[in-house]
N, C-alpha and C positions, 0 to 999 in steps of 0.2 A: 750454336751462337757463332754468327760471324768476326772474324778478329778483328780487331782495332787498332789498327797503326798507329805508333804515337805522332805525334806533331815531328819529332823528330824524323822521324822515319817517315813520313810523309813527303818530307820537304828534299830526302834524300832520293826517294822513287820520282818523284817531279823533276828534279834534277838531273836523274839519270835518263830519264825518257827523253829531256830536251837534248843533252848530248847525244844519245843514241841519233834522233832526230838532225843531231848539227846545225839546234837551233840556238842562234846568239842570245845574248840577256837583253841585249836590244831587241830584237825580234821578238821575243817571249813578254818584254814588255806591253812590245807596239798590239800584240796580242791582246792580251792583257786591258790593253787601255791605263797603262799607270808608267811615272817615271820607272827609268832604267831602275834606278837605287831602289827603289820599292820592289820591283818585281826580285833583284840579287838578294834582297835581304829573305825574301819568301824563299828564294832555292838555297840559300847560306842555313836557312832553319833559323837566320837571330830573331826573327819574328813572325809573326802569324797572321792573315789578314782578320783586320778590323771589322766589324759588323760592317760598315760602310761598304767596304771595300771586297766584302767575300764574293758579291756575285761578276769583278771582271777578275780575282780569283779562278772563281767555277770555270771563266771563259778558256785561261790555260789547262788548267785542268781538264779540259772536254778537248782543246785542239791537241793535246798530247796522246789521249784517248784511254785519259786513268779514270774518269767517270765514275765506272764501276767499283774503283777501288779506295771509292772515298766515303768511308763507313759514316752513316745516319748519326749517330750519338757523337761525331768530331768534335761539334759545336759545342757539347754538354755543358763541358770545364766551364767555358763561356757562365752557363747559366746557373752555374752551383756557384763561381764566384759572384754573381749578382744578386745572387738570394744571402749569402755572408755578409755582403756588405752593405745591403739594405735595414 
């Protein structure tokens, strides 16, 4: 079974890869396709992108080249609280 990073630690490897890169949150945004403040809040980890919003997510996530390290079941949580509160 492949590991699953939590949200947390997701947004920590995102984070460090854009440093490593010496890529600004501007830049990671204009990536991105979203305000500055949106993309800092995804590298801060205060929050997680929205269903809307996950695929110019994916966009940084691919220009960083963590792709691979973005486990299939991330979204789950997503879909087990939808099924609670239905």
């Amino acid at each position: 079974m492949q590991y699953r990073p939590t949200r947390s630690e997701l947004a920590r490897m995102i984070n460090q890869a854009r440093l490593d890169r010496h890529i600004s949150i501007r830049s990671a945004a204009r990536i991105a396709g979203v305000p500055a403040a949106t993309a800092q809040g995804w590298l801060a980890g205060r929050h997680f992108p929205t269903p809307a919003l996950r695929p110019k997510f994916l966009l940084l996530v691919e220009a960083l080249d963590l792709s691979d390290q973005l486990h299939p079941a991330l979204w789950m949580d997503d879909l087990a609280d939808r099924r609670i509160s239905e």
